[in-house]
PDB file of N, CA, C and O in Angstrom:
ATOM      1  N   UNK A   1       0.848  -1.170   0.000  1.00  0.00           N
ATOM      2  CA  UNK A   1       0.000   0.000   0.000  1.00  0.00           C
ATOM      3  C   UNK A   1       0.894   1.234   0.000  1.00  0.00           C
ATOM      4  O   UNK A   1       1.946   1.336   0.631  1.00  0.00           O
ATOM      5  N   UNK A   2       0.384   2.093  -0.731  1.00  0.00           N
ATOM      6  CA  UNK A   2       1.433   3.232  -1.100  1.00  0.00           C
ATOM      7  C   UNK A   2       1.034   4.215   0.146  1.00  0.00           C
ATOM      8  O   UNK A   2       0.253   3.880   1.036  1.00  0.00           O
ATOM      9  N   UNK A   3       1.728   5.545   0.065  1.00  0.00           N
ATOM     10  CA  UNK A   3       1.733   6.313   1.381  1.00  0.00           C
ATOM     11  C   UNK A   3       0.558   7.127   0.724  1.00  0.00           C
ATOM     12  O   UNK A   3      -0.177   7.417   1.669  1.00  0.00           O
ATOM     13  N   UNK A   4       0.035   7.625  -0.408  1.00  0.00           N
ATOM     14  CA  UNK A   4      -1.169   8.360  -1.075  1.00  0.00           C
ATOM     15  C   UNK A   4      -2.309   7.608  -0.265  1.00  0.00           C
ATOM     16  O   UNK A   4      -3.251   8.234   0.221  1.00  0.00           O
ATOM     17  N   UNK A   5      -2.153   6.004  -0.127  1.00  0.00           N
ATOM     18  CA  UNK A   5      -3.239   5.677  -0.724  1.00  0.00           C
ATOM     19  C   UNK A   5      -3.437   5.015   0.851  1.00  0.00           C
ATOM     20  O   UNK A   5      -4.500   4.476   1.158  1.00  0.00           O
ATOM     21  N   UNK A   6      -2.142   5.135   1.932  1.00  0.00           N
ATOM     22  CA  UNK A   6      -2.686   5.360   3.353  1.00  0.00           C
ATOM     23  C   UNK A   6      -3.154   6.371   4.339  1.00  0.00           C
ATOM     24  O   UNK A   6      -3.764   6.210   5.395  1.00  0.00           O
ATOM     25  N   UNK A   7      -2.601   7.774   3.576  1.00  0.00           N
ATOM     26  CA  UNK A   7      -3.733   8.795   4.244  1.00  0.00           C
ATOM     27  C   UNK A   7      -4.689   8.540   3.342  1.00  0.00           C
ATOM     28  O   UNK A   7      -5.671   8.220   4.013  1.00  0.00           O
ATOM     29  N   UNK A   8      -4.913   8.506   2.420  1.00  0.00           N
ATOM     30  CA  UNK A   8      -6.798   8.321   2.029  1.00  0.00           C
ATOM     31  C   UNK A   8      -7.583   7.295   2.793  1.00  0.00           C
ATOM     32  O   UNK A   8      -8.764   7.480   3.088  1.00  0.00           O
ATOM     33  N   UNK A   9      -6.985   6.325   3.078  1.00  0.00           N
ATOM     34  CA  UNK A   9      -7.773   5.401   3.920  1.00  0.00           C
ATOM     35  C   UNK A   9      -7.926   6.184   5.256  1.00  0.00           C
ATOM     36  O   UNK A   9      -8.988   6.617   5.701  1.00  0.00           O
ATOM     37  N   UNK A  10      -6.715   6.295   5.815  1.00  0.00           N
ATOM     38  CA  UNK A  10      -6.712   7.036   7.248  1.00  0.00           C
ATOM     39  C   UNK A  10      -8.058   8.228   7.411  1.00  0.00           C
ATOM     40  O   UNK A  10      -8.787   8.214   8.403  1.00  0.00           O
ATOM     41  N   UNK A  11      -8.246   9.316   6.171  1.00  0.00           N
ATOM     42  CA  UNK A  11      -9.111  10.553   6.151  1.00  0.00           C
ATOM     43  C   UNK A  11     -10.264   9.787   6.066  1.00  0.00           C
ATOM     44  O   UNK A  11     -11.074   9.874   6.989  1.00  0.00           O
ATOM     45  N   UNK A  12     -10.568   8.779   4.779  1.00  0.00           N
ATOM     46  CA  UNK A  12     -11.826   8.215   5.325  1.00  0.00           C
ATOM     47  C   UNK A  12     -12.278   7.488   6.175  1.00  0.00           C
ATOM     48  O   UNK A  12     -13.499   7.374   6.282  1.00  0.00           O
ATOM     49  N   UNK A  13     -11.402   6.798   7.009  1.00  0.00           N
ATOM     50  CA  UNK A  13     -12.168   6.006   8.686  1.00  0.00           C
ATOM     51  C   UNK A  13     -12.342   7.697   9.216  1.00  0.00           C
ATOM     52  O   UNK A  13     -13.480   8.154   9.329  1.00  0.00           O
ATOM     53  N   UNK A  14     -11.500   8.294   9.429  1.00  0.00           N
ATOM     54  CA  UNK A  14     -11.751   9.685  10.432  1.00  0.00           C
ATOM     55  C   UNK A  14     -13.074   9.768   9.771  1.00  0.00           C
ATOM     56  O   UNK A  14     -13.910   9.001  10.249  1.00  0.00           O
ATOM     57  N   UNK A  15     -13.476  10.535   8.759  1.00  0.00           N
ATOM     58  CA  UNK A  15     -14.726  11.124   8.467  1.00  0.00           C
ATOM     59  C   UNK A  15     -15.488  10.459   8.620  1.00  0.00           C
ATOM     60  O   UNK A  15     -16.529  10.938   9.068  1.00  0.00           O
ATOM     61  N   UNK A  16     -15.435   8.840   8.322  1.00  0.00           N
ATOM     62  CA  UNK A  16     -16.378   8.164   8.826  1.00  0.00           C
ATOM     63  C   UNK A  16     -16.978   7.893  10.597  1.00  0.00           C
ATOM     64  O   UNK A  16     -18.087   7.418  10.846  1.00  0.00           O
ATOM     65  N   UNK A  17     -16.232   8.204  11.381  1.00  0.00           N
ATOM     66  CA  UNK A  17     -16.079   8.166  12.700  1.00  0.00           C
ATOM     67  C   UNK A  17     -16.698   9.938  12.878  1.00  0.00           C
ATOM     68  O   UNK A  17     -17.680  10.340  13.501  1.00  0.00           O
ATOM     69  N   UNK A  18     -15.960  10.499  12.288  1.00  0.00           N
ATOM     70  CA  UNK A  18     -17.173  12.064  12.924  1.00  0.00           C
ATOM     71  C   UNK A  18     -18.294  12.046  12.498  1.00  0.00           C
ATOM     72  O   UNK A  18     -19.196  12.546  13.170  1.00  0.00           O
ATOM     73  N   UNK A  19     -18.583  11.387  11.097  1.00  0.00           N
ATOM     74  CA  UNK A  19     -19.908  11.276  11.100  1.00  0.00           C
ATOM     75  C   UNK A  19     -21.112  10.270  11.834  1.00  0.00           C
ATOM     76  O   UNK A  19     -22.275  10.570  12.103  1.00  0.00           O
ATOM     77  N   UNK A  20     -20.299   8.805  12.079  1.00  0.00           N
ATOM     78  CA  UNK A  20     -21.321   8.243  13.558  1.00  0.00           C
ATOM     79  C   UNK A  20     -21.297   8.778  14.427  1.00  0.00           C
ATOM     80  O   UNK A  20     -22.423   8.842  14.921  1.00  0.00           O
ATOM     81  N   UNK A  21     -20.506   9.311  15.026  1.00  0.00           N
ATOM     82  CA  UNK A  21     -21.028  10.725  16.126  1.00  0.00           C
ATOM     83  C   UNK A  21     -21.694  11.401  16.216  1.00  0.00           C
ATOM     84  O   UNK A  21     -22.439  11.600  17.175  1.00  0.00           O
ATOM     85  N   UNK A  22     -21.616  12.002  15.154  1.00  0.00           N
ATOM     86  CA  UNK A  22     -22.581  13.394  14.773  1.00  0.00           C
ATOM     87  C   UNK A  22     -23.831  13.022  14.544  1.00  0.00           C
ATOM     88  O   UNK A  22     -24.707  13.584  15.202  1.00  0.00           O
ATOM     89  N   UNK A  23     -24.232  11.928  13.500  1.00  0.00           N
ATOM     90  CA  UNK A  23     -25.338  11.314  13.615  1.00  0.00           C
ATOM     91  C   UNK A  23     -25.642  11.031  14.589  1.00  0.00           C
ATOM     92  O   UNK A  23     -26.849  11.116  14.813  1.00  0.00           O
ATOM     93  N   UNK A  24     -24.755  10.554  15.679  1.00  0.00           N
ATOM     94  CA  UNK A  24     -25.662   9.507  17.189  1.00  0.00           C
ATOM     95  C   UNK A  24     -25.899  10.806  17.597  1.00  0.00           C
ATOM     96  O   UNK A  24     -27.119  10.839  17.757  1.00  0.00           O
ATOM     97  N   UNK A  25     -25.237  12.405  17.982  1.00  0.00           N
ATOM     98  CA  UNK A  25     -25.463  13.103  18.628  1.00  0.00           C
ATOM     99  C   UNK A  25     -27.074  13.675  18.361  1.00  0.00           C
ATOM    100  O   UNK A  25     -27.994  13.928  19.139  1.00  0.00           O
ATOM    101  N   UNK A  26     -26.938  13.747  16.867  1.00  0.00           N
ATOM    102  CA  UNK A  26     -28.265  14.623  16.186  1.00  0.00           C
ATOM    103  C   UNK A  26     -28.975  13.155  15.204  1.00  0.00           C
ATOM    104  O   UNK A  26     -28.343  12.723  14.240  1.00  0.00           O
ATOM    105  N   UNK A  27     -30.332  12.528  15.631  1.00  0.00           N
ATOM    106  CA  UNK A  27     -30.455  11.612  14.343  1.00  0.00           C
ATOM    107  C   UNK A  27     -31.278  12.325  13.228  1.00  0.00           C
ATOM    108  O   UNK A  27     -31.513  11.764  12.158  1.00  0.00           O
ATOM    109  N   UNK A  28     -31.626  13.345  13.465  1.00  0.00           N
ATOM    110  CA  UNK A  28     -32.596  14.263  12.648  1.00  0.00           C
ATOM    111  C   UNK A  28     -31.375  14.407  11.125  1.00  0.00           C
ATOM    112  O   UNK A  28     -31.655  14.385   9.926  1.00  0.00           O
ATOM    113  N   UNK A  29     -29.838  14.568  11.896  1.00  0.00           N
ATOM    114  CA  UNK A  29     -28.964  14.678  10.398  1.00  0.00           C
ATOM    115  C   UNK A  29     -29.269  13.689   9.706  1.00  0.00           C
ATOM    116  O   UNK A  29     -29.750  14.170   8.680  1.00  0.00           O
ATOM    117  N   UNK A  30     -29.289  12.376   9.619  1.00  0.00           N
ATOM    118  CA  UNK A  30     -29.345  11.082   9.250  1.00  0.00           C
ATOM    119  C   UNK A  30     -30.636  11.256   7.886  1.00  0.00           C
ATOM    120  O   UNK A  30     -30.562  10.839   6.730  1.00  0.00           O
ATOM    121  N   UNK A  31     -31.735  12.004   8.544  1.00  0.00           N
ATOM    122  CA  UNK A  31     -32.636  12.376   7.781  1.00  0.00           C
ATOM    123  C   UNK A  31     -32.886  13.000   6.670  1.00  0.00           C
ATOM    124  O   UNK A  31     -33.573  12.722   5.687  1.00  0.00           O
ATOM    125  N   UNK A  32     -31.850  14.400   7.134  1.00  0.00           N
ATOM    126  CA  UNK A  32     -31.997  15.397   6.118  1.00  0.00           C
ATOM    127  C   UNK A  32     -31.221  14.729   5.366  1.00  0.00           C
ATOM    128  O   UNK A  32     -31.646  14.713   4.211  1.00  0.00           O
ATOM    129  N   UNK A  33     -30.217  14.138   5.516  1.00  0.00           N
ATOM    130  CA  UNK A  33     -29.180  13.289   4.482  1.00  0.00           C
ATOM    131  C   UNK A  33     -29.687  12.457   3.340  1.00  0.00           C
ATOM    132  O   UNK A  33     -29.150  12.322   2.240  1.00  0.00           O
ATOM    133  N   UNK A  34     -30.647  11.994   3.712  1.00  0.00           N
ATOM    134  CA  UNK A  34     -31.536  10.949   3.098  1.00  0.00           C
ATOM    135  C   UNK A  34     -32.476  11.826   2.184  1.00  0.00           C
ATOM    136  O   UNK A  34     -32.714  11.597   0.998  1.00  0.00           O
ATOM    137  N   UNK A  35     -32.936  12.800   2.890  1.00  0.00           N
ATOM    138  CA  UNK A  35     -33.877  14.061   1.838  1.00  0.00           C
ATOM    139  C   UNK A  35     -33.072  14.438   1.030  1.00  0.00           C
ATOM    140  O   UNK A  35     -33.116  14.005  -0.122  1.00  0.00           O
ATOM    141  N   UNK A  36     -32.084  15.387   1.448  1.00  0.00           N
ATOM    142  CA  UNK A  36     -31.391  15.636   0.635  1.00  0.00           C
ATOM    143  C   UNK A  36     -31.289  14.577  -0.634  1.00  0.00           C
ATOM    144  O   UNK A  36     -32.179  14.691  -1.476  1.00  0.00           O
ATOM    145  N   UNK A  37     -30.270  13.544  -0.849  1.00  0.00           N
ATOM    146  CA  UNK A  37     -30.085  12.375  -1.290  1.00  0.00           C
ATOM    147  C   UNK A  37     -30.760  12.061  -2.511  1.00  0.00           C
ATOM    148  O   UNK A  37     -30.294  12.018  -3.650  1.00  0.00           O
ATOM    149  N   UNK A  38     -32.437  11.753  -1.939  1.00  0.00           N
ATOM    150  CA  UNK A  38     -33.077  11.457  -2.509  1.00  0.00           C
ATOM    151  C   UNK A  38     -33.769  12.848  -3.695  1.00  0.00           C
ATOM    152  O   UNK A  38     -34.200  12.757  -4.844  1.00  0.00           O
ATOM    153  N   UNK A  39     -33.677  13.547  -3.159  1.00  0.00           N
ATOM    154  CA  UNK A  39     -34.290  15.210  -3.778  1.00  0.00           C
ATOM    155  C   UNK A  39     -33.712  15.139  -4.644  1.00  0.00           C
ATOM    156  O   UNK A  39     -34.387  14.955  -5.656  1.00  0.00           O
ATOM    157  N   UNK A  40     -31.870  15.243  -4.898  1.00  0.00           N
ATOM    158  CA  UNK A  40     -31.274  14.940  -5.464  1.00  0.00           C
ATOM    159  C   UNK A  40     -31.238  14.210  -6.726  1.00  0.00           C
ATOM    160  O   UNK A  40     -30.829  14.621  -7.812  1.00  0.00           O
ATOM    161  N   UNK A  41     -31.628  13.293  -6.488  1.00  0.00           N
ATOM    162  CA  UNK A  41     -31.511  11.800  -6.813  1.00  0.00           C
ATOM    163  C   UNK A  41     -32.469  11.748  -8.016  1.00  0.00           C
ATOM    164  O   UNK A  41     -32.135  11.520  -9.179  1.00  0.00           O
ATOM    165  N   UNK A  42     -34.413  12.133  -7.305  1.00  0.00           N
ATOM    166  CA  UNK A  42     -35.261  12.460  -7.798  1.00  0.00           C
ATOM    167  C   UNK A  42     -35.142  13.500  -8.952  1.00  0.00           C
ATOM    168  O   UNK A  42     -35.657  13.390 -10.064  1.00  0.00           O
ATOM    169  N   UNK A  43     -34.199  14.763  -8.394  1.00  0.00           N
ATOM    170  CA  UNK A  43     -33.830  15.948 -10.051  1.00  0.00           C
ATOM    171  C   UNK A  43     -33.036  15.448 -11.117  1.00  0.00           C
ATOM    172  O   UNK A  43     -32.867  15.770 -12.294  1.00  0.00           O
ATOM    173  N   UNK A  44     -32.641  14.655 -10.438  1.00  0.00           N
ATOM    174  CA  UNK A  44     -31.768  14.023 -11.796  1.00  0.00           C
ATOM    175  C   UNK A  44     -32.170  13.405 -12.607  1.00  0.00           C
ATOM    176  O   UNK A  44     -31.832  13.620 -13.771  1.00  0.00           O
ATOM    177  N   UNK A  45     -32.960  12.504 -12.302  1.00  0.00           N
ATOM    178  CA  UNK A  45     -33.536  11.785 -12.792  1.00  0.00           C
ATOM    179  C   UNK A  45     -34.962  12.500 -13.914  1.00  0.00           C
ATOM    180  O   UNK A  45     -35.102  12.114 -15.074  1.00  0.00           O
ATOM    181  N   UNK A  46     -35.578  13.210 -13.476  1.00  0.00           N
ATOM    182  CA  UNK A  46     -36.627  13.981 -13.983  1.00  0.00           C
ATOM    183  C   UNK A  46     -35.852  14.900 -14.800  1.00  0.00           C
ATOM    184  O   UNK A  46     -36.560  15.246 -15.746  1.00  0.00           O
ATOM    185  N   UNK A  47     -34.745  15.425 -14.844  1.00  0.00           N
ATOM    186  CA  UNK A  47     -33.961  16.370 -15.612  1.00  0.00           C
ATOM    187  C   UNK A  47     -33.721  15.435 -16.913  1.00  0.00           C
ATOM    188  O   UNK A  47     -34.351  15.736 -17.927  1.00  0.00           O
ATOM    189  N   UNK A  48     -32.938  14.432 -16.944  1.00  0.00           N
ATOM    190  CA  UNK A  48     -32.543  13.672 -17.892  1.00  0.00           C
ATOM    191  C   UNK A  48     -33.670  12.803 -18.126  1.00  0.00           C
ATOM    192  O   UNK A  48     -33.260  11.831 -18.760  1.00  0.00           O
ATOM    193  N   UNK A  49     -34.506  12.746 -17.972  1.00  0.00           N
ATOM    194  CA  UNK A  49     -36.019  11.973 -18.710  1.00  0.00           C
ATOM    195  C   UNK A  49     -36.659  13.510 -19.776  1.00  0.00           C
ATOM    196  O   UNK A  49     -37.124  13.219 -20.878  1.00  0.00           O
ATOM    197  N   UNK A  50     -36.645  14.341 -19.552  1.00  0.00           N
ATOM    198  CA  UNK A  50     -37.086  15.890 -19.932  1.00  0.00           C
ATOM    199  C   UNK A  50     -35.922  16.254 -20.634  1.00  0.00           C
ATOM    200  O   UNK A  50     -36.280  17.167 -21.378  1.00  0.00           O
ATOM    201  N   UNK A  51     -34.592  16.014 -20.820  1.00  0.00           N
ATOM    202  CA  UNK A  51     -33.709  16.060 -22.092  1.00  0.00           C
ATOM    203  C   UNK A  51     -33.760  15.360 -22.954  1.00  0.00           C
ATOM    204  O   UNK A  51     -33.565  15.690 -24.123  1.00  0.00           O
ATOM    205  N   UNK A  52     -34.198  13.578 -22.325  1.00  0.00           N
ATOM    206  CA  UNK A  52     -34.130  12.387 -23.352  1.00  0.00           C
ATOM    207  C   UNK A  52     -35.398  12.963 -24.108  1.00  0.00           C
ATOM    208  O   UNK A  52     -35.356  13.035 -25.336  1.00  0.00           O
ATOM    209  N   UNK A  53     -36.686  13.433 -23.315  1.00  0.00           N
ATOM    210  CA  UNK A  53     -38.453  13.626 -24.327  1.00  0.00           C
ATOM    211  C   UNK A  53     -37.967  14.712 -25.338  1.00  0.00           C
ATOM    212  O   UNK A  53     -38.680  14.822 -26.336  1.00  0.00           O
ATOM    213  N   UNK A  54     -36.745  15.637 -25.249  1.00  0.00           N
ATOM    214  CA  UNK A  54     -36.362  16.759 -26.330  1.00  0.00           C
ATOM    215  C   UNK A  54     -35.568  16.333 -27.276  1.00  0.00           C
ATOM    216  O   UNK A  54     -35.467  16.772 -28.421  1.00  0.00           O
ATOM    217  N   UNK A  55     -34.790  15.143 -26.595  1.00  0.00           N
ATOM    218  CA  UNK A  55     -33.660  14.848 -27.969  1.00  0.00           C
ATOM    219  C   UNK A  55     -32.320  15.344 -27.568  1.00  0.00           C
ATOM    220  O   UNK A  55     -31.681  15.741 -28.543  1.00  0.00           O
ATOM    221  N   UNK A  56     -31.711  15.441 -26.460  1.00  0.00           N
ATOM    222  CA  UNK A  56     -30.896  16.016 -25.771  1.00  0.00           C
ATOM    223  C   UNK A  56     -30.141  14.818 -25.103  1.00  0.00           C
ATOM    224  O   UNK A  56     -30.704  14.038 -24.335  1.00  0.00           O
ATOM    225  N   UNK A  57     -28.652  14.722 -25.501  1.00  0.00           N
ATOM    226  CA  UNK A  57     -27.944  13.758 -24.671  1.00  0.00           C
ATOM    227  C   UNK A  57     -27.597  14.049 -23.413  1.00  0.00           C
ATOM    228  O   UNK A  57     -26.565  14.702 -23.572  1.00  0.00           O
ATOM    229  N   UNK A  58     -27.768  13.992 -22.442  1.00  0.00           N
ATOM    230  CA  UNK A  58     -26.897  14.001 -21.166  1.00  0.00           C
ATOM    231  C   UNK A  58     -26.119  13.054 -20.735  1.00  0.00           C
ATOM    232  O   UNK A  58     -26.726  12.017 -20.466  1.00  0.00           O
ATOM    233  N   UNK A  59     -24.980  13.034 -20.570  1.00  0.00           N
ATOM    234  CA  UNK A  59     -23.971  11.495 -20.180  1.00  0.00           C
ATOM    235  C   UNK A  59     -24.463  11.775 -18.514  1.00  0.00           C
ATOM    236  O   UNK A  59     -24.698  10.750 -17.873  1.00  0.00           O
ATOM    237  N   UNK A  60     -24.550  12.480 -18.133  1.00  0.00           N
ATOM    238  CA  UNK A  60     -24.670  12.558 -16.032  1.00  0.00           C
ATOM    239  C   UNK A  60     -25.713  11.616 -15.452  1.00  0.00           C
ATOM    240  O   UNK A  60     -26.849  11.901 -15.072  1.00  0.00           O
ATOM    241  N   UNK A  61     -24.987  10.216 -15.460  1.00  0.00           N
ATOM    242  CA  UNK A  61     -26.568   9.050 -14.640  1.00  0.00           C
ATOM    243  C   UNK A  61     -26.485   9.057 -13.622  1.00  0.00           C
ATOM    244  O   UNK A  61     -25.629   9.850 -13.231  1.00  0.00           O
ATOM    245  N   UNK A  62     -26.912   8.601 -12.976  1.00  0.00           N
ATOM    246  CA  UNK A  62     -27.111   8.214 -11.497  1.00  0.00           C
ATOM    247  C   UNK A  62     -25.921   6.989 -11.402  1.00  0.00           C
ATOM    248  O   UNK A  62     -25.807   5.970 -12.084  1.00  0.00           O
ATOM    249  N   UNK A  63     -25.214   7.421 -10.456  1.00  0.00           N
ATOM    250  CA  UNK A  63     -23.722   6.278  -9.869  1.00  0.00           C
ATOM    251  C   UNK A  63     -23.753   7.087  -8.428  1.00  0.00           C
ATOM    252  O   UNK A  63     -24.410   8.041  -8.011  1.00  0.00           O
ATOM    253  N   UNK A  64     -22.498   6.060  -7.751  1.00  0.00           N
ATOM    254  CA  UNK A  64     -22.302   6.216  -6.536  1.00  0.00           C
ATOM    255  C   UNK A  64     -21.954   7.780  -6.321  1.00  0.00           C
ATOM    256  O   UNK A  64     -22.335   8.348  -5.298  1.00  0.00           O
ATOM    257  N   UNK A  65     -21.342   8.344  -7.150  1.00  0.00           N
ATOM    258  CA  UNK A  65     -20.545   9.759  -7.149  1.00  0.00           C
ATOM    259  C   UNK A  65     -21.827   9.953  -7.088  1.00  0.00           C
ATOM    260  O   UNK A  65     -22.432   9.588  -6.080  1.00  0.00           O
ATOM    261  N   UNK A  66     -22.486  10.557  -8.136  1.00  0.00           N
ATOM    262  CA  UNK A  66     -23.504  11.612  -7.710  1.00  0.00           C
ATOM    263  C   UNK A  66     -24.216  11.454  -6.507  1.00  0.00           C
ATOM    264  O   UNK A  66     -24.366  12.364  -5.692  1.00  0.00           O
ATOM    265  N   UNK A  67     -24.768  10.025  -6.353  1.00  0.00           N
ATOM    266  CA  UNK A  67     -25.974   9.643  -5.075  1.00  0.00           C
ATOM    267  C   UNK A  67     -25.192  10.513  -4.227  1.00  0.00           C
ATOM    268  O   UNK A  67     -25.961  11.307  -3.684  1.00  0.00           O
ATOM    269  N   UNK A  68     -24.265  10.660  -3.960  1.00  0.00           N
ATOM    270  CA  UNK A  68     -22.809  10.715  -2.701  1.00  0.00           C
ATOM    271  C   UNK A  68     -22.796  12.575  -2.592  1.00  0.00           C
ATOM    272  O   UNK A  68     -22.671  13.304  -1.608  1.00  0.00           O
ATOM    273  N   UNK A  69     -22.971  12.878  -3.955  1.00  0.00           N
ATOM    274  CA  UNK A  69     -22.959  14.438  -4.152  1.00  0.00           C
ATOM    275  C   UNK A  69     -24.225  14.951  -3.918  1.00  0.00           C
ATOM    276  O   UNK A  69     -24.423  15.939  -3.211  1.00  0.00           O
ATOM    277  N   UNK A  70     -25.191  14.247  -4.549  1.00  0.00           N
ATOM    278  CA  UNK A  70     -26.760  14.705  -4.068  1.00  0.00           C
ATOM    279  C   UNK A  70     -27.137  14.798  -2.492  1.00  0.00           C
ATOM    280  O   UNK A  70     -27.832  15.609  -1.880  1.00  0.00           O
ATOM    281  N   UNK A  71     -26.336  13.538  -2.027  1.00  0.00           N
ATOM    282  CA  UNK A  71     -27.009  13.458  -0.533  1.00  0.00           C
ATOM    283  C   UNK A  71     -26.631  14.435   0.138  1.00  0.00           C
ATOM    284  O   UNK A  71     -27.372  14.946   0.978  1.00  0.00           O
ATOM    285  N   UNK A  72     -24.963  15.033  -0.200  1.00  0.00           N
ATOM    286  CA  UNK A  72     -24.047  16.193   0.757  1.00  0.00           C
ATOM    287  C   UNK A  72     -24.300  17.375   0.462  1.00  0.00           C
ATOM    288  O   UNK A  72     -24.103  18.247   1.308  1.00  0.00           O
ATOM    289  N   UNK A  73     -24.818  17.709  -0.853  1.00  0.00           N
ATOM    290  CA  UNK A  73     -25.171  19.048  -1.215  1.00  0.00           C
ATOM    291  C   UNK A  73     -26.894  19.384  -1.846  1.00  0.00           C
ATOM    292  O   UNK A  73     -27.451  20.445  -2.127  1.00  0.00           O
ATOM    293  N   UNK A  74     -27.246  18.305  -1.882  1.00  0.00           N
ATOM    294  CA  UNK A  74     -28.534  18.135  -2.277  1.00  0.00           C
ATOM    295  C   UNK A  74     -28.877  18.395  -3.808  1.00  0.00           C
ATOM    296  O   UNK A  74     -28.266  17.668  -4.591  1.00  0.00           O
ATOM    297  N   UNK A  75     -29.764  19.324  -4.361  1.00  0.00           N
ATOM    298  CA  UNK A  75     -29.814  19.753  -5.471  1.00  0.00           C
ATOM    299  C   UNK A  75     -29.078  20.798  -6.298  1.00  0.00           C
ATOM    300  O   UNK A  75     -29.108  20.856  -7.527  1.00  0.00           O
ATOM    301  N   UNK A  76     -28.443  21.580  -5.521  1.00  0.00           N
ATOM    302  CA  UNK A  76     -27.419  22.393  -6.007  1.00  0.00           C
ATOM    303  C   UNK A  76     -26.043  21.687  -6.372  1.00  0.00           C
ATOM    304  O   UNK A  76     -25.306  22.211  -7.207  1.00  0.00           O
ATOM    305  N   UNK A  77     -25.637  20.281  -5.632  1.00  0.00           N
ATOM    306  CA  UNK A  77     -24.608  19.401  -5.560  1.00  0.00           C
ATOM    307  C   UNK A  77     -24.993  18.797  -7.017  1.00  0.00           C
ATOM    308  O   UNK A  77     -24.068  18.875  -7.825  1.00  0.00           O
ATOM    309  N   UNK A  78     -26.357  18.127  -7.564  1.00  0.00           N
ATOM    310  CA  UNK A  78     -26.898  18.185  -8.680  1.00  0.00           C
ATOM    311  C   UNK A  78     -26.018  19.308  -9.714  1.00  0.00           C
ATOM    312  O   UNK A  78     -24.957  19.155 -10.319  1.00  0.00           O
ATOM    313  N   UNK A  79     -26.913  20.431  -9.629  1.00  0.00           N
ATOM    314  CA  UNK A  79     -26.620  21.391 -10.661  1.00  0.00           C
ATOM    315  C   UNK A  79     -25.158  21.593 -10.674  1.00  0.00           C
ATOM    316  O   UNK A  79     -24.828  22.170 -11.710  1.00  0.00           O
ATOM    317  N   UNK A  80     -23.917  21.260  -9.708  1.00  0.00           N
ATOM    318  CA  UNK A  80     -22.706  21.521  -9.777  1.00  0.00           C
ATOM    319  C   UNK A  80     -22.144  20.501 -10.494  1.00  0.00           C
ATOM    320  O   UNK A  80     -21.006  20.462 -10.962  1.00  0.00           O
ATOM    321  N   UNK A  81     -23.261  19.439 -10.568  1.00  0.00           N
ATOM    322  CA  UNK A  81     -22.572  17.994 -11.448  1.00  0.00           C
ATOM    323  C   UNK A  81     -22.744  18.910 -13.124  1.00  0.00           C
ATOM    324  O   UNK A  81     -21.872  19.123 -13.967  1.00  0.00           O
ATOM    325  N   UNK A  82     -23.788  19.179 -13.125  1.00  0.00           N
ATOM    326  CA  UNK A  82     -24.426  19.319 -14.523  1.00  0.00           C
ATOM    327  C   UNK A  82     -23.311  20.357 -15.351  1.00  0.00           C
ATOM    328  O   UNK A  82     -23.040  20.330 -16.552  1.00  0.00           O
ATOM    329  N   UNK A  83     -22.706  21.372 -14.177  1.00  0.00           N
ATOM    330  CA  UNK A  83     -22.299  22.351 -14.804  1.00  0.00           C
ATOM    331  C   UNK A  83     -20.575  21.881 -14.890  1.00  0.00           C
ATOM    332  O   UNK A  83     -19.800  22.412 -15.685  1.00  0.00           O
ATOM    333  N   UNK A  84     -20.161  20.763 -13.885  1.00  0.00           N
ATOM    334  CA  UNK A  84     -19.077  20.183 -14.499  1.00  0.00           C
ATOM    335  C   UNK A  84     -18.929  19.165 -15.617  1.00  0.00           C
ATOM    336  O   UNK A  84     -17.915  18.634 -16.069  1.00  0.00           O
ATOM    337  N   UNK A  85     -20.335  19.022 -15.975  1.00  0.00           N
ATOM    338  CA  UNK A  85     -20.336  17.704 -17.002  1.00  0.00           C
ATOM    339  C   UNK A  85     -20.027  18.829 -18.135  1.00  0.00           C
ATOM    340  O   UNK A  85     -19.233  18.638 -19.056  1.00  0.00           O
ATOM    341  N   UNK A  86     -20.831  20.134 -17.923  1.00  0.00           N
ATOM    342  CA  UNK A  86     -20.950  21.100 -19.337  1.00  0.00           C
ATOM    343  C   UNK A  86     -18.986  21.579 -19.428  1.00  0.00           C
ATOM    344  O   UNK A  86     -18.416  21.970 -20.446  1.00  0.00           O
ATOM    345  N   UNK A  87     -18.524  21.434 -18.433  1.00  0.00           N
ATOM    346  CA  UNK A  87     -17.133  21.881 -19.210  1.00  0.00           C
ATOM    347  C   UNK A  87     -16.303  21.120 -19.413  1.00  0.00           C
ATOM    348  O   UNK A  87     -15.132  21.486 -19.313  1.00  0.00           O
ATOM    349  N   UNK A  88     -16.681  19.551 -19.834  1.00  0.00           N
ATOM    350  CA  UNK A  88     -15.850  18.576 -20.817  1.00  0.00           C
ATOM    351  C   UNK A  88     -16.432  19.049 -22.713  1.00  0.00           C
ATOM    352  O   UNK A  88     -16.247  18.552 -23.824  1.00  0.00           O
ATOM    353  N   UNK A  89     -17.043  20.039 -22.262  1.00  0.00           N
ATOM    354  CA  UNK A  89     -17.465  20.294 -23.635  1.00  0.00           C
ATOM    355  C   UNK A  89     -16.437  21.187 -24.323  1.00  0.00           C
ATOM    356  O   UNK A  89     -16.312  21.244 -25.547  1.00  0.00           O
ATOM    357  N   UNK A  90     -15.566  22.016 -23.272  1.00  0.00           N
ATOM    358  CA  UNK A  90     -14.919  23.543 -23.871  1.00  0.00           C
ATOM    359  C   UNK A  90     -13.188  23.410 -23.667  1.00  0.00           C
ATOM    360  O   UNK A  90     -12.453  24.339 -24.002  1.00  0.00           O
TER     361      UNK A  90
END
């Protein structure tokens, strides 16, 4: 195992460990996470069904990355996908 690729493990147990905390402290976060997530999840999906009915390609599906980006930023985490997908174009 390389030394890159043992702080990345190391940063993600940590983050994973402040976040069972934080969750046990507050479970209401656990929730909004899941709203979020799903809100997310839900625009994306309705966005790229409403490009496919126009004739419009979008490559941005639903994978672990986005679910992961939707849940932490919600729908704006969405639109930050959309607007990094738009600058493989330029």
């Amino acid at each position: 195992m390389s030394q890159n690729q043992m702080i990345l493990l190391f940063c993600c147990i940590a983050l994973g460990i402040y976040l069972l905390t934080y969750i046990k402290k507050r479970p209401a976060a656990l929730l909004a996470f899941v709203g979020r997530g799903a809100a997310g999840l839900l625009y994306l999906h309705l966005f790229n069904s409403f490009c496919i009915a126009r004739g419009v390609a979008t490559s941005l599906g639903i994978n672990p990355v986005t679910a992961l980006l939707s849940a932490i930023l919600g729908i704006p985490g969405v639109i930050l996908a959309y607007g990094a997908n738009l600058l493989r174009f330029f």
